[in-house]
N, C-alpha and C positions, 0 to 999 in steps of 0.2 A: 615823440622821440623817434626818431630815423633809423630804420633796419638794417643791420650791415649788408643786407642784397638791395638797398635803394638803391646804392651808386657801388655796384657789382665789380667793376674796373677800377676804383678807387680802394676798394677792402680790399681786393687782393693785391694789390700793388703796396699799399701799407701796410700790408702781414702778411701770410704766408709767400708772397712771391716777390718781395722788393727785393729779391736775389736779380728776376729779371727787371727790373724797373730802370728808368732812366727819367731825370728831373729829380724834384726837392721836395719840401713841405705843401708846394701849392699845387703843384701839378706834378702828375707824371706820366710815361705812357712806358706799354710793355715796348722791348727792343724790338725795332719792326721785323727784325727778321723771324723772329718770333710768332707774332700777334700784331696786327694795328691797331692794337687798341690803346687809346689817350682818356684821362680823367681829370677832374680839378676838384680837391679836399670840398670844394662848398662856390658859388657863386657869385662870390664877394669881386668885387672891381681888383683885386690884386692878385688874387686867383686866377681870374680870364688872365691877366696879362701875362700872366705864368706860361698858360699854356698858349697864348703865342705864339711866345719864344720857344715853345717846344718843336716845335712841326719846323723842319727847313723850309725852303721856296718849293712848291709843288708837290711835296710829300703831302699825302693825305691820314687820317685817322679814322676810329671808327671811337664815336662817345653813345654810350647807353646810362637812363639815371631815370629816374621816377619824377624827377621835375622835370619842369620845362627847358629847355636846351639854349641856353643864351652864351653867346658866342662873342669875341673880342672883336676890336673891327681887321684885325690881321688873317681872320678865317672868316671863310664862305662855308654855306652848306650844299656841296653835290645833291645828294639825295639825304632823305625823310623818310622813317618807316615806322610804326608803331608795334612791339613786343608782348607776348605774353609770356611772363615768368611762372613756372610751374614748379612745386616741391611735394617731394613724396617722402614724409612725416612718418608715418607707418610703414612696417615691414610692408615691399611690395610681394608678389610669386619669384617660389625660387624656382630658377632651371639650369639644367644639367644636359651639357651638349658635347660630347668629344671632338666637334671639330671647332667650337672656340679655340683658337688660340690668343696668346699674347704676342703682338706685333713689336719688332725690332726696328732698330735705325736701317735693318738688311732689309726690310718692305718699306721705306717711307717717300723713295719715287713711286711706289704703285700706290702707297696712300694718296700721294698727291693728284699722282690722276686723275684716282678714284674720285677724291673733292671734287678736281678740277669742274669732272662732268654732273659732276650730279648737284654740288655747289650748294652743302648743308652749313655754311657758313666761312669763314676766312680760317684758311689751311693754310700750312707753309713746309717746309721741309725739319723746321726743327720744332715742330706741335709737340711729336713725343719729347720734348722736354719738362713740357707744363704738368704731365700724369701720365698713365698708363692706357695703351689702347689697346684695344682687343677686334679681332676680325674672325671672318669665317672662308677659307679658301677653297673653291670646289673646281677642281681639274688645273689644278693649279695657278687657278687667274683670284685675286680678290676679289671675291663677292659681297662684302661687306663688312664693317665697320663703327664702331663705336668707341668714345674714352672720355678722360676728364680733359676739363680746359679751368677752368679760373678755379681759387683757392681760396676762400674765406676760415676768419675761427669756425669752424663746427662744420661748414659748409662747402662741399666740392660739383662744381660744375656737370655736366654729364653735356659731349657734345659730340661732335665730328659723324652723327649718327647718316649712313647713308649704305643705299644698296646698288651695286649696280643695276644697271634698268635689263642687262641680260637674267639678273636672278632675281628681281620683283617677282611678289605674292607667294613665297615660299615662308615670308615671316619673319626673314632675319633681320630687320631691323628693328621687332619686337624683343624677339633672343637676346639679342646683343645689349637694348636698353636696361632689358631688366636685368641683364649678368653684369653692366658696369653699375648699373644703380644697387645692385645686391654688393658689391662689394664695398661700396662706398659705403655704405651701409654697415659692414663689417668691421669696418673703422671706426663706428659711434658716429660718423656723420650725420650730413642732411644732403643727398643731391637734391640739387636742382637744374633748370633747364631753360633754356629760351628758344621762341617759334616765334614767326609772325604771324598777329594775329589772325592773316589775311589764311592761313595755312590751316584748313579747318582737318584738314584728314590726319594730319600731324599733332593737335589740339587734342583730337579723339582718339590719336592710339596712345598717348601720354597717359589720358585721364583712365583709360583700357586700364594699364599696367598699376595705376596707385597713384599719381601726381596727381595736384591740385592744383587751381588756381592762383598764387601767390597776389599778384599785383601786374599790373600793365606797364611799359617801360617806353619811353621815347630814345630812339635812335637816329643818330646821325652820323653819315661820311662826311667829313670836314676837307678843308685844304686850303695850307697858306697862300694866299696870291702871288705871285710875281717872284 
């Protein structure tokens, strides 16, 4: 039986977030301004075709799933990467910092930035729509960063986590994990997370704070030809 975090972009596009979704029963993808992210229900020859039709001419996507990534003949694959999904099941440490704050639409050009350069995965300008992010500001510049991103039953994402490289090794991208993973937490949740695999120092401060191994995920950037 199939995990609602196998196909992570399809759960939450089917439940908690088909607010943002776009497509139908076989396919869908979040609104790109959003997230690139694209899914299809299952594998089936009617389902590729779905998602197709979803992608314009030269819009690209991002598909993440525990199978194998098979594609219609209307997309290509840019790049291949392979994921590890982590969950932290048990209460992780709690911590208590007064300069966490909760980041507004008034910071989300310096969130952007912030992604841009340090590029902990596809940011956009309307991210804080998906969850709550939380940051750390030291002399008035962002130093760091964390929130949720995808939405499953039981299950809330924890992502956007990055430090500036001017406030590297002070920790706060530890802080930050665990005070969005604690809250999520305080919802009855489950966070969970995605790294690639290739990402070992990131793997180990996960498993530092309380995540686990879940399962291994194949990812792809897509894009319709022509």
């Amino acid at each position: 039986m199939k995990h609602v975090l196998d196909r992570p972009i399809w759960s939450a596009l089917a439940t908690r977030h088909q607010a943002f979704a776009e497509g139908g029963s076989l396919a869908r993808r979040y609104r790109p301004s959003i997230v690139p992210f694209a899914a299809t229900a299952a594998d089936d020859a009617e389902s590729l075709r779905a998602l197709g039709k979803l992608l314009p001419p030269l819009e690209s996507a991002i598909l993440v799933q525990t199978d194998k990534i098979i594609l219609p003949a209307e997309l290509a694959a840019i790049s291949t990467a392979s994921l590890v999904q982590m969950v932290a099941e048990q209460p992780v440490g709690t911590v208590s910092d007064e300069r966490v704050q909760q980041l507004t639409e008034a910071d989300a050009a310096e969130m952007l930035a912030l992604a841009s350069l340090t590029k902990p995965g596809p940011f956009t300008l309307e991210a804080l729509s998906l969850g709550e992010f939380w940051g750390v500001k030291i002399d008035g510049r962002l130093a760091a960063m964390a929130g949720e991103r995808m939405k499953q039953p039981g299950y809330t994402e924890l992502s956007g986590v990055c430090s500036h490289p001017d406030f590297r090794g002070g920790g706060l991208a530890r802080l930050l994990s665990l005070f969005v993973a604690n809250r999520i937490m305080a919802r009855g949740e489950v966070p969970y997370l995605h790294a690639y695999d290739s990402n070992v120092a990131a793997v180990r401060l996960y498993e530092s704070i309380g995540f686990r191994l879940r399962t291994t995920l194949n990812m792809a950037v897509v894009q319709r030809a022509g």
